[in-house]
C-alpha positions in Angstrom: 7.8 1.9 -23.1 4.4 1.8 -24.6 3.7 -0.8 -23.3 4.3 -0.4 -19.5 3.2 2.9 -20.1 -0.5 0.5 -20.7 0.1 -1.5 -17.8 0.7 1.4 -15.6 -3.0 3.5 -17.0 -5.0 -0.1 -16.0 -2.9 -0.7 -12.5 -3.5 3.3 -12.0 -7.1 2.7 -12.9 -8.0 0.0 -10.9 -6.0 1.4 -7.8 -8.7 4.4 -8.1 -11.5 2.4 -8.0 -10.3 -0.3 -5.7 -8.5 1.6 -2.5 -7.8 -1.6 -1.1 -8.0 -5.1 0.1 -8.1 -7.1 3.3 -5.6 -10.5 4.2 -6.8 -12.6 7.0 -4.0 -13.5 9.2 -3.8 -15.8 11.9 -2.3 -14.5 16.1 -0.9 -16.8 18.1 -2.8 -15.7 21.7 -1.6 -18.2 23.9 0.6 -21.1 23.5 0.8 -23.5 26.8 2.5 -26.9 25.0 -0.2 -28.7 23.7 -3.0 -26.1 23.7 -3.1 -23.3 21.5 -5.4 -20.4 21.0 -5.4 -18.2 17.7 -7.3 -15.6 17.2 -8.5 -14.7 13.2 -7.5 -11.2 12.2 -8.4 -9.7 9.3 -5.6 -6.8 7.7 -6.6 -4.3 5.7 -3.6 -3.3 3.1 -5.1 -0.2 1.4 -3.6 2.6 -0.6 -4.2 6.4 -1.3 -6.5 7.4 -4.3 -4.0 9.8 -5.4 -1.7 7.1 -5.5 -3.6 5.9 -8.7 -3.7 9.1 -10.4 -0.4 9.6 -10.2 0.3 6.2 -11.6 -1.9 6.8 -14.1 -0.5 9.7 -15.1 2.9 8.3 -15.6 1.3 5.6 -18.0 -0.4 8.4 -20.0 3.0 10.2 -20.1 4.8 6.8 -21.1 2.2 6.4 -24.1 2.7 10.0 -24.9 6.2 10.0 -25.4 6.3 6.6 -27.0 4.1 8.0 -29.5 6.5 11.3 -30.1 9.9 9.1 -30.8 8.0 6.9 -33.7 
């Protein structure tokens, strides 16, 4: 439990201080047989800071009650 409780304070971490990041994808527009046009998109997947904290706090309470059983 210590351990994921380490993994969880670092993902929590960087989820506050990176909100985000964007995935270009690729549309279809038109499709008539041989010719095609796409059109270049770029998706932003993004989170809530307080998403973060609250992972981070659940690694913090992880470590704290790994620490309490030994």
């Amino acid at each position: 439990m210590k351990t994921l409780g380490i993994i969880l304070i670092v993902a929590g971490i960087v989820m506050v201080i990176i909100r985000g990041f964007s995935v270009p994808t690729e549309k279809k527009v038109v499709d008539l047989g041989p010719l095609q046009v796409n059109q270049k998109e770029n998706k932003w997947i993004g989170w809530p800071t307080y998403a973060g904290g609250i992972v981070t706090v659940v690694g913090v309470v992880l470590v704290l009650s790994g620490k309490r059983r030994s």
